[in-house]
CHARMM internal coordinates of N, CA and C (Angstrom, degrees):
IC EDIT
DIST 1 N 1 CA 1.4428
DIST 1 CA 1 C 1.5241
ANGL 1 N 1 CA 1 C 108.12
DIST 1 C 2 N 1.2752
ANGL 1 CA 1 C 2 N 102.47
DIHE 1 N 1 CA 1 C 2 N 133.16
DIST 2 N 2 CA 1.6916
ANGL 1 C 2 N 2 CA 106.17
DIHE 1 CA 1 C 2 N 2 CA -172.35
DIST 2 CA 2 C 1.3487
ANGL 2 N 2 CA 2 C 109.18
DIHE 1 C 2 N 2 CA 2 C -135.17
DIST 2 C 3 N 1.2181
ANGL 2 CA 2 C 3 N 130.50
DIHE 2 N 2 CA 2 C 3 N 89.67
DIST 3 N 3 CA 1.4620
ANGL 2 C 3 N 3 CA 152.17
DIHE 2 CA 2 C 3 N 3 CA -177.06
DIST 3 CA 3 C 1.4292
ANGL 3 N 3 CA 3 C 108.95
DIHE 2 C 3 N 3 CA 3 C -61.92
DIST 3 C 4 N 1.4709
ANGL 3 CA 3 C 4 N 114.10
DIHE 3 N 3 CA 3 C 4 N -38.31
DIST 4 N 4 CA 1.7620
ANGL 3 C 4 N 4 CA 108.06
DIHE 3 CA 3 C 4 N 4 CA -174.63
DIST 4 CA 4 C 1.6786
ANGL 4 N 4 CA 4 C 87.45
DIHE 3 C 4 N 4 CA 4 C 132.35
DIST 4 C 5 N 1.4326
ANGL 4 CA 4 C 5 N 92.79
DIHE 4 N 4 CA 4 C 5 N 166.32
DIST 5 N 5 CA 1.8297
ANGL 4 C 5 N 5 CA 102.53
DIHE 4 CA 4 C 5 N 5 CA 179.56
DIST 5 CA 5 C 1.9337
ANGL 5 N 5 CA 5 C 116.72
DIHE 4 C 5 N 5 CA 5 C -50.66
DIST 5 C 6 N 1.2487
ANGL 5 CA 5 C 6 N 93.80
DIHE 5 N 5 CA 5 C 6 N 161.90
DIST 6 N 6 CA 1.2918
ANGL 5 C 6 N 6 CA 103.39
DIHE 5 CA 5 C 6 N 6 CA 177.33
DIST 6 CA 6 C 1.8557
ANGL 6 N 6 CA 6 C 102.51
DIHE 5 C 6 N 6 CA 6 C -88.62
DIST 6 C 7 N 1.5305
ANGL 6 CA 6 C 7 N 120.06
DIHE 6 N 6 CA 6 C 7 N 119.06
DIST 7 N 7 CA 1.6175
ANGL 6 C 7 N 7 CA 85.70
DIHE 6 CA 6 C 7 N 7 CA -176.88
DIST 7 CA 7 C 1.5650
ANGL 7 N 7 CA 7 C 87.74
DIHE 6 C 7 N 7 CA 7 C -111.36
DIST 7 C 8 N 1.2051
ANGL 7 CA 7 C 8 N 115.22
DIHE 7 N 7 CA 7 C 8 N -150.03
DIST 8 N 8 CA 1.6455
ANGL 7 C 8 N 8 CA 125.99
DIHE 7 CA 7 C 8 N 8 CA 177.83
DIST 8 CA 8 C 1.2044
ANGL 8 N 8 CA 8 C 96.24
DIHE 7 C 8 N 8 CA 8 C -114.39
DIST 8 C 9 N 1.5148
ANGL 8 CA 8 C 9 N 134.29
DIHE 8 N 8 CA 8 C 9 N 38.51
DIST 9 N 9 CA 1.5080
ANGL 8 C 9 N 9 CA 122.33
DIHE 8 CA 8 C 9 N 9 CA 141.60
DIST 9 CA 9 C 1.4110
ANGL 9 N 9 CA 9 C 114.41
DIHE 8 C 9 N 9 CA 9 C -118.48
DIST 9 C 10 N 1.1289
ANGL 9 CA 9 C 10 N 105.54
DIHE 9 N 9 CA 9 C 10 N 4.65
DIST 10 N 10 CA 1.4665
ANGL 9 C 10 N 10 CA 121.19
DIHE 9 CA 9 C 10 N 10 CA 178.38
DIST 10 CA 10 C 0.8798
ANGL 10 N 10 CA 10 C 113.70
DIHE 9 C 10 N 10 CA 10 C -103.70
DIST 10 C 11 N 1.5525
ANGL 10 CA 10 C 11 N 133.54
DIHE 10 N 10 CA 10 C 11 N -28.40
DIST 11 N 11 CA 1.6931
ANGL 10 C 11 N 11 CA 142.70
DIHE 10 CA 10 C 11 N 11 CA 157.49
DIST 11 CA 11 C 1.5352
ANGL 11 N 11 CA 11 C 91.50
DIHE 10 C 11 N 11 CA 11 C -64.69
DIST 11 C 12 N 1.1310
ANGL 11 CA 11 C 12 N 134.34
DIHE 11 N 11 CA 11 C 12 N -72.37
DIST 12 N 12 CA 1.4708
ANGL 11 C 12 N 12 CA 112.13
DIHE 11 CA 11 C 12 N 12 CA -164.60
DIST 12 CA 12 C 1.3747
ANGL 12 N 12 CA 12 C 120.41
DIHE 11 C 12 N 12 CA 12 C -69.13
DIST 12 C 13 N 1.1483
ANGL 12 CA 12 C 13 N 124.33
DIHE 12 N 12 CA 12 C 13 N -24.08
DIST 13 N 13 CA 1.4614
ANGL 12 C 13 N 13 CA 123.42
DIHE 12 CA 12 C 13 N 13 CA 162.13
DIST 13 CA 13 C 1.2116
ANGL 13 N 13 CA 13 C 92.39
DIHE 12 C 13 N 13 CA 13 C -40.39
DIST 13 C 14 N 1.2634
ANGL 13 CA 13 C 14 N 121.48
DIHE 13 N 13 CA 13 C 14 N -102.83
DIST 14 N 14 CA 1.7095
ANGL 13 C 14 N 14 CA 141.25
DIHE 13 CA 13 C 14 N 14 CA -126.19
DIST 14 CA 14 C 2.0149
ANGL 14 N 14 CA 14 C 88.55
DIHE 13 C 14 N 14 CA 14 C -60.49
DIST 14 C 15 N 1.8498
ANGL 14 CA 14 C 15 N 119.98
DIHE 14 N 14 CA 14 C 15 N -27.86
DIST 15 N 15 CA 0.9923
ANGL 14 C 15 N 15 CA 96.42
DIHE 14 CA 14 C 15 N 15 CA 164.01
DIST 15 CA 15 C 1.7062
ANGL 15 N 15 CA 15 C 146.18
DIHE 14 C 15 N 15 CA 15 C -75.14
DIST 15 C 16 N 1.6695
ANGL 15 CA 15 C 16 N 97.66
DIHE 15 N 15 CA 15 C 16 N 1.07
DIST 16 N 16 CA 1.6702
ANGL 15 C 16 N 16 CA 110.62
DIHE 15 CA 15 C 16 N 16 CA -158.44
DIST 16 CA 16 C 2.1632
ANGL 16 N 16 CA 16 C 73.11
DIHE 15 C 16 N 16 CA 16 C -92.24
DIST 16 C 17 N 1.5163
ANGL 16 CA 16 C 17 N 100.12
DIHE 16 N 16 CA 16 C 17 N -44.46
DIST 17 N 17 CA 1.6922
ANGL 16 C 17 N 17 CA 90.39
DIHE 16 CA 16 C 17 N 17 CA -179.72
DIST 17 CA 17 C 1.8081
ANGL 17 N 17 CA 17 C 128.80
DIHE 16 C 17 N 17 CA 17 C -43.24
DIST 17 C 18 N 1.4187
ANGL 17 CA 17 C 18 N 103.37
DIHE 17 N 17 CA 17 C 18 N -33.80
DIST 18 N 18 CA 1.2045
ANGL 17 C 18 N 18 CA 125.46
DIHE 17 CA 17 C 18 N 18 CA -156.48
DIST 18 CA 18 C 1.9210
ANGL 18 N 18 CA 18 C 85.14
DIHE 17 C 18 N 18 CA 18 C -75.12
DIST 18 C 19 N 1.1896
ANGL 18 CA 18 C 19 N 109.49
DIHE 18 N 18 CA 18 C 19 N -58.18
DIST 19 N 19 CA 1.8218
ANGL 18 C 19 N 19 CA 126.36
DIHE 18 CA 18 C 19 N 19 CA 172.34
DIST 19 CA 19 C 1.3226
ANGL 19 N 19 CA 19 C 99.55
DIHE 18 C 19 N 19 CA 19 C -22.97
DIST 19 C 20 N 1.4257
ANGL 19 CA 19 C 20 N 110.47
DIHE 19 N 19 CA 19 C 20 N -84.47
DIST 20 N 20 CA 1.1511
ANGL 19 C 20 N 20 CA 139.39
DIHE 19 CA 19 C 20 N 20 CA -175.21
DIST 20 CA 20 C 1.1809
ANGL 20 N 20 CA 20 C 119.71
DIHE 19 C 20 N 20 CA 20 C -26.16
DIST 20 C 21 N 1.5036
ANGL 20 CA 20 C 21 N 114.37
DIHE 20 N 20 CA 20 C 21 N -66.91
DIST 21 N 21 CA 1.7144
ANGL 20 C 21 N 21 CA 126.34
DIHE 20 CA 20 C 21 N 21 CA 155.35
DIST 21 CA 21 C 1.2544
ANGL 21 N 21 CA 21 C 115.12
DIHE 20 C 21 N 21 CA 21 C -24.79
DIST 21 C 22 N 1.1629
ANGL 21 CA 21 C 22 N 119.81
DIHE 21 N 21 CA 21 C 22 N -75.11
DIST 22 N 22 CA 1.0946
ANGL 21 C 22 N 22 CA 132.25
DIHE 21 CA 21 C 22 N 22 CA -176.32
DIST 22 CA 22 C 1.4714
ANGL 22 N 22 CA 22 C 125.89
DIHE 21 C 22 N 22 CA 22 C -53.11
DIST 22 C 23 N 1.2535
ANGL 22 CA 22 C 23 N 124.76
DIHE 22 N 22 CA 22 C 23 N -50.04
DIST 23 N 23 CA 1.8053
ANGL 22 C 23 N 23 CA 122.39
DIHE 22 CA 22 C 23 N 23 CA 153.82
DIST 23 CA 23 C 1.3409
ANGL 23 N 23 CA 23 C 121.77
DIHE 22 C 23 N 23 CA 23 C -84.32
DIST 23 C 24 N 1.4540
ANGL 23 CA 23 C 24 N 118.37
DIHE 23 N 23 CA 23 C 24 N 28.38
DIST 24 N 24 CA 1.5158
ANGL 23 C 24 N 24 CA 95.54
DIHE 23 CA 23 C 24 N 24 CA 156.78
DIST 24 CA 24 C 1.2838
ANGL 24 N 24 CA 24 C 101.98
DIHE 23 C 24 N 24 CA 24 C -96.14
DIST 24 C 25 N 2.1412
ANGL 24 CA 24 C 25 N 117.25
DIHE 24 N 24 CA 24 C 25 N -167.84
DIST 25 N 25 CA 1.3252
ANGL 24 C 25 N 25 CA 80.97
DIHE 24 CA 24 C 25 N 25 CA 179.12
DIST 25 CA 25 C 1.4652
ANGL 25 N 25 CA 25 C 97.85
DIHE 24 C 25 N 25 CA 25 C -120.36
DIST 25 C 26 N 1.7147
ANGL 25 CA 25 C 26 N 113.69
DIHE 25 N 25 CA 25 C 26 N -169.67
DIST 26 N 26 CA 1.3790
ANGL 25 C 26 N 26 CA 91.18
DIHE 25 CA 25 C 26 N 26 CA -165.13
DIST 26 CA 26 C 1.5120
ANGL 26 N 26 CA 26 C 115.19
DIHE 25 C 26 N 26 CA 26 C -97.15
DIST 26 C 27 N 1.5007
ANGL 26 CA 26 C 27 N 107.53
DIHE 26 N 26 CA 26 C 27 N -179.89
DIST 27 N 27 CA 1.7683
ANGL 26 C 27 N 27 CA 84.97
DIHE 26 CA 26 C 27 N 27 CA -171.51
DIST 27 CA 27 C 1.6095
ANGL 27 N 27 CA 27 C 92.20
DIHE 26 C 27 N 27 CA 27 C -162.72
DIST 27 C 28 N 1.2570
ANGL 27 CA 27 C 28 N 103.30
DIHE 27 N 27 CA 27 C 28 N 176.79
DIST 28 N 28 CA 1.6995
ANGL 27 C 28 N 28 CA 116.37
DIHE 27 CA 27 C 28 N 28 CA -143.52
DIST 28 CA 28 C 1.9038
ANGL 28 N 28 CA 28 C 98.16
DIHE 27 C 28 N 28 CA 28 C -49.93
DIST 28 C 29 N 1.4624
ANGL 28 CA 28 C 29 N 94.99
DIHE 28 N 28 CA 28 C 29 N -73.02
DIST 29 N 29 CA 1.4020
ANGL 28 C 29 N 29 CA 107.14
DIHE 28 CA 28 C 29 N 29 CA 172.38
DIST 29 CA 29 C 1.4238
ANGL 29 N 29 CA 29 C 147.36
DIHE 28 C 29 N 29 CA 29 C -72.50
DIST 29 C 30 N 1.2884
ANGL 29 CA 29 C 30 N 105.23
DIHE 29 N 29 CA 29 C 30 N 12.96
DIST 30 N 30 CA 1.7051
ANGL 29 C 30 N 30 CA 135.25
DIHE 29 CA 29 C 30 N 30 CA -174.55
DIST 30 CA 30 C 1.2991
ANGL 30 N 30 CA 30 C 110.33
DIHE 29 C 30 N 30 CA 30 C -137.18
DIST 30 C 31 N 1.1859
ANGL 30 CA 30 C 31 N 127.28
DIHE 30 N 30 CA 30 C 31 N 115.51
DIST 31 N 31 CA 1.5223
ANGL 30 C 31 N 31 CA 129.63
DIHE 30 CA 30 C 31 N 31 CA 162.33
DIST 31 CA 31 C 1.3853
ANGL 31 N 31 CA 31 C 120.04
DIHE 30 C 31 N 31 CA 31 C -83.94
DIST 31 C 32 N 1.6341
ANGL 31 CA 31 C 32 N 105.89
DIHE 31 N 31 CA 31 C 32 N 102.05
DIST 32 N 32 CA 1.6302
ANGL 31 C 32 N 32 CA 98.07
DIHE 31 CA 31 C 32 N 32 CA -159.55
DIST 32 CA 32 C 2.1289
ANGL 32 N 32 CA 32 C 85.14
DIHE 31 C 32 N 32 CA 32 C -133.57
DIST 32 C 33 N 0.9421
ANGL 32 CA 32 C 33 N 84.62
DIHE 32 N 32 CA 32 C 33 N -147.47
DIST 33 N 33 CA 1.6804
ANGL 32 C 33 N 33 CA 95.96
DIHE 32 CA 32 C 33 N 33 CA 176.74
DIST 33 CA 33 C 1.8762
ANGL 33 N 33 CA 33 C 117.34
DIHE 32 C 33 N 33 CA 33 C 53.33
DIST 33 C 34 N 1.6878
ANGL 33 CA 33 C 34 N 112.17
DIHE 33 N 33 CA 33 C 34 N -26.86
DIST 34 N 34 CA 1.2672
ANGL 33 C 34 N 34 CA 125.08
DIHE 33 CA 33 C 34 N 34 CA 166.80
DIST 34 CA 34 C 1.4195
ANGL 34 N 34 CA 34 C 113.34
DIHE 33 C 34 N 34 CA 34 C -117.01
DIST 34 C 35 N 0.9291
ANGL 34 CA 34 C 35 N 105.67
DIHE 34 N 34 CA 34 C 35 N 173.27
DIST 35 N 35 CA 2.1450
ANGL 34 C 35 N 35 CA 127.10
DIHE 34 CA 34 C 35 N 35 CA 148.38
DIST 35 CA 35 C 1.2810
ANGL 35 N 35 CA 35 C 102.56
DIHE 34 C 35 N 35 CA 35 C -116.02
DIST 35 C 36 N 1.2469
ANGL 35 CA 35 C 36 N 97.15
DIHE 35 N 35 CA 35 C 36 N 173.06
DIST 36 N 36 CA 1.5434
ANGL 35 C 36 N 36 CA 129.58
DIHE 35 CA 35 C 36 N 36 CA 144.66
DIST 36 CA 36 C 1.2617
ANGL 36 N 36 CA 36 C 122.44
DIHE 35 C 36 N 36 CA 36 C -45.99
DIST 36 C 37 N 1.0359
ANGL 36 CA 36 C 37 N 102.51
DIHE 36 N 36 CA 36 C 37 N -33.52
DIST 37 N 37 CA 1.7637
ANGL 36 C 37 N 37 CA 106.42
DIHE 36 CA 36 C 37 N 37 CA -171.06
DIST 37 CA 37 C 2.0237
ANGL 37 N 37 CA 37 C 113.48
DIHE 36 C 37 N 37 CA 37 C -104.24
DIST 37 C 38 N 1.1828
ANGL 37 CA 37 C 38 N 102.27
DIHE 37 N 37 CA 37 C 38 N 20.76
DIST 38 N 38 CA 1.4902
ANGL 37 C 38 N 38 CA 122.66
DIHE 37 CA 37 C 38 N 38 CA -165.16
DIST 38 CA 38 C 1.4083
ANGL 38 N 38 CA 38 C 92.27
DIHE 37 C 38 N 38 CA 38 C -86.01
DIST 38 C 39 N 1.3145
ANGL 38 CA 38 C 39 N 142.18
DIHE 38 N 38 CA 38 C 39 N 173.45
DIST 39 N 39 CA 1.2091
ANGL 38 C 39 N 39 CA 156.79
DIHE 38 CA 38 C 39 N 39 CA -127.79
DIST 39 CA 39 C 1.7106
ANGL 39 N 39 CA 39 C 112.74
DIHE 38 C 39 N 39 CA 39 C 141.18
DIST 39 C 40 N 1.5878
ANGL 39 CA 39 C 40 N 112.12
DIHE 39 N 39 CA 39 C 40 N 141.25
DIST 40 N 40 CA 1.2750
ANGL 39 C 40 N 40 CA 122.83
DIHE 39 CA 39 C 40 N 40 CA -178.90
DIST 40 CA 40 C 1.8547
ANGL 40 N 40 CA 40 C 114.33
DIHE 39 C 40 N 40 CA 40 C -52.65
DIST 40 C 41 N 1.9262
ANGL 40 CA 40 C 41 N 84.46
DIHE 40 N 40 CA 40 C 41 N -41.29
DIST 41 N 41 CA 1.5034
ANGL 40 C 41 N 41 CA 97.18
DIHE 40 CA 40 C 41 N 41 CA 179.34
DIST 41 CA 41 C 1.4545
ANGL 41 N 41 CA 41 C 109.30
DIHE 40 C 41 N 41 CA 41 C -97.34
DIST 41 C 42 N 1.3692
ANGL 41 CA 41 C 42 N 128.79
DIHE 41 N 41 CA 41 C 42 N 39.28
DIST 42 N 42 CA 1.3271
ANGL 41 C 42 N 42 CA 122.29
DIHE 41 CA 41 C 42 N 42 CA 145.68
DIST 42 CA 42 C 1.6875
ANGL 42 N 42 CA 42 C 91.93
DIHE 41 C 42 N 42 CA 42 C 129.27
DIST 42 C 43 N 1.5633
ANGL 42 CA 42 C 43 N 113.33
DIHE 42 N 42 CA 42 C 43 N -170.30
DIST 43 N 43 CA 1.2601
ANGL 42 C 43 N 43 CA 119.55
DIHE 42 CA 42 C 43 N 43 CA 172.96
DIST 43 CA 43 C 1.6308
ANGL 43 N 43 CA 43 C 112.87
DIHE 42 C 43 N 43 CA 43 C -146.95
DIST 43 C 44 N 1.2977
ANGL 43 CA 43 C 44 N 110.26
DIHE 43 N 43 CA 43 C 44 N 130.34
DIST 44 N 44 CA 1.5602
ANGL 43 C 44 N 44 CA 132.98
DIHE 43 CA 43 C 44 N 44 CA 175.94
DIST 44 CA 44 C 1.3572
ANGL 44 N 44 CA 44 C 113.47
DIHE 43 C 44 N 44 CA 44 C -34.80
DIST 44 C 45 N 1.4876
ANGL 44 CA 44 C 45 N 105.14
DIHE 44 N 44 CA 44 C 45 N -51.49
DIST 45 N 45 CA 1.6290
ANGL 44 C 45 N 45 CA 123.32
DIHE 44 CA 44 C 45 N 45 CA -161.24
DIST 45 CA 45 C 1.6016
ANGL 45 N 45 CA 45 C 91.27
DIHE 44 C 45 N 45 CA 45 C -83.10
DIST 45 C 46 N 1.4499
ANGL 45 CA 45 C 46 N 138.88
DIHE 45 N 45 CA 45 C 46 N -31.32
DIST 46 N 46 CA 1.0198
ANGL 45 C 46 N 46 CA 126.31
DIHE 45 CA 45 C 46 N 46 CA -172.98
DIST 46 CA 46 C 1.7671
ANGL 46 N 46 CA 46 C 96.84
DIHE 45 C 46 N 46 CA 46 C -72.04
DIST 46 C 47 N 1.4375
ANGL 46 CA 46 C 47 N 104.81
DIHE 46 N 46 CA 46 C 47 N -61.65
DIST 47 N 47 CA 1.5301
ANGL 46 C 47 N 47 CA 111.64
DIHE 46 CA 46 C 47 N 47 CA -174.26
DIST 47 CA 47 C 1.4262
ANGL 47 N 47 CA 47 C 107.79
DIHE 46 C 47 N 47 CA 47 C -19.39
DIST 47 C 48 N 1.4544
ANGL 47 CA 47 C 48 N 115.23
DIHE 47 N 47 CA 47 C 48 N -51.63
DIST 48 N 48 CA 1.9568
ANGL 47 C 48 N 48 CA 114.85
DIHE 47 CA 47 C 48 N 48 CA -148.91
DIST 48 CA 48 C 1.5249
ANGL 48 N 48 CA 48 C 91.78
DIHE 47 C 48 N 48 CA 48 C -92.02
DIST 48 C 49 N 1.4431
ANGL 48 CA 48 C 49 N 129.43
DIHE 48 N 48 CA 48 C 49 N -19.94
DIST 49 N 49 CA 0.9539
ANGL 48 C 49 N 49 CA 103.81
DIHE 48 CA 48 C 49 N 49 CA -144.80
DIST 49 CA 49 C 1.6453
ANGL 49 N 49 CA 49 C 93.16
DIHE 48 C 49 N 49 CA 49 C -90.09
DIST 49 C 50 N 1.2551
ANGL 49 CA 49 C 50 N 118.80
DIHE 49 N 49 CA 49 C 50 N -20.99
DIST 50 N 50 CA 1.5934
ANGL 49 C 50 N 50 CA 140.65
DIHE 49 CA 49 C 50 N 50 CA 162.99
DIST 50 CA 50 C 1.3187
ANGL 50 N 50 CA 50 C 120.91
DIHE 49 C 50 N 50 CA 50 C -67.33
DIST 50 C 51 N 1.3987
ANGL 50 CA 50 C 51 N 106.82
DIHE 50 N 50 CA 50 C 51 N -32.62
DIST 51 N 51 CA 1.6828
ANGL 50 C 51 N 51 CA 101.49
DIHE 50 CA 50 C 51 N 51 CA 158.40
DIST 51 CA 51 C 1.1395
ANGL 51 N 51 CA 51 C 111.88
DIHE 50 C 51 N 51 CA 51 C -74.70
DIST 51 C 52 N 1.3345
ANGL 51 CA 51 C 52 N 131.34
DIHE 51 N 51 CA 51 C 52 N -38.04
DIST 52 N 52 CA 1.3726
ANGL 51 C 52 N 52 CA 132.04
DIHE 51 CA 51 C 52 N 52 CA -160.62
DIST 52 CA 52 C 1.6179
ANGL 52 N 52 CA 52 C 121.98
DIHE 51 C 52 N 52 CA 52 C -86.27
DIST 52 C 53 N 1.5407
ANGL 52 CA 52 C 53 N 96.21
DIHE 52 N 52 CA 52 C 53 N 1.04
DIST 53 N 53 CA 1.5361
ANGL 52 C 53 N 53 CA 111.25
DIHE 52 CA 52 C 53 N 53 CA 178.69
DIST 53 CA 53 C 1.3568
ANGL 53 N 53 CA 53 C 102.76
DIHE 52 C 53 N 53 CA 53 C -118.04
DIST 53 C 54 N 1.0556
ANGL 53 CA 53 C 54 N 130.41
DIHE 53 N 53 CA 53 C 54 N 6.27
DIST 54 N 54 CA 1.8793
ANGL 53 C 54 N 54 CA 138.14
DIHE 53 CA 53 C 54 N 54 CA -177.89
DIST 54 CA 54 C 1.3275
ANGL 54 N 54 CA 54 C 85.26
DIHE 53 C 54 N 54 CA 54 C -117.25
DIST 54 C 55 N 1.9072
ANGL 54 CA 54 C 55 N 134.46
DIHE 54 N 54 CA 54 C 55 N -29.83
DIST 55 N 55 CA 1.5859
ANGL 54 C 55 N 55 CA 73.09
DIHE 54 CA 54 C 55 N 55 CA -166.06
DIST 55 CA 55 C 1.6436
ANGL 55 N 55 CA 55 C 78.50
DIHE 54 C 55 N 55 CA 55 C -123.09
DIST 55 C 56 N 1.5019
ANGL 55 CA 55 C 56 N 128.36
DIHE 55 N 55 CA 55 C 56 N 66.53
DIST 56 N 56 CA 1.4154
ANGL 55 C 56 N 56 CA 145.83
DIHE 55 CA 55 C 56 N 56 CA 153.33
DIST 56 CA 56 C 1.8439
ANGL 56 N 56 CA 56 C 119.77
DIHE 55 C 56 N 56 CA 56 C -124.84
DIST 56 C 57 N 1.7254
ANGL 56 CA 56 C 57 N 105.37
DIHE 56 N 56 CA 56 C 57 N 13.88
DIST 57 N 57 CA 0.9242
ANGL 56 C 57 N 57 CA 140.18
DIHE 56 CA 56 C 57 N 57 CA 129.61
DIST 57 CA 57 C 1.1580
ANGL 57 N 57 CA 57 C 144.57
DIHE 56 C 57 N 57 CA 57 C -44.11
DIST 57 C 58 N 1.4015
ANGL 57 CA 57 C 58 N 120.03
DIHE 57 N 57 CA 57 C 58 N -74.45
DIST 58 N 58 CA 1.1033
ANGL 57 C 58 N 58 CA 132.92
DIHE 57 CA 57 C 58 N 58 CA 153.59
DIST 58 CA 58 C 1.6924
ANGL 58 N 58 CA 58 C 134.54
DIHE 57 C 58 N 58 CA 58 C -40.19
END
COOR INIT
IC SEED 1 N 1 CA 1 C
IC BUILD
């Protein structure tokens, strides 16, 4: 599957999304507040998506 280039507004999008997920809160009919990739000791997808918006900052 080939959607079109990867640019760097599309990496930070999908990372401000990844944010987003993660602080809303969750609720009966929406699975929000986690991922998949969530863990007791933290989550991956949160990690990059916070690195990846600190250093598109710069």
């Amino acid at each position: 599957m080939d959607d079109g280039p990867l640019t760097p507004a599309l990496v930070v999008w999908t990372a401000q999304r990844v944010i987003t997920q993660h602080h809303e809160p969750s609720r009966e009919h929406r699975a929000t507040g986690r991922c998949w990739q969530c863990r007791d000791g933290g989550c991956e997808m949160l990690s990059w998506a916070r690195a990846t918006l600190k250093a598109h900052r710069r």
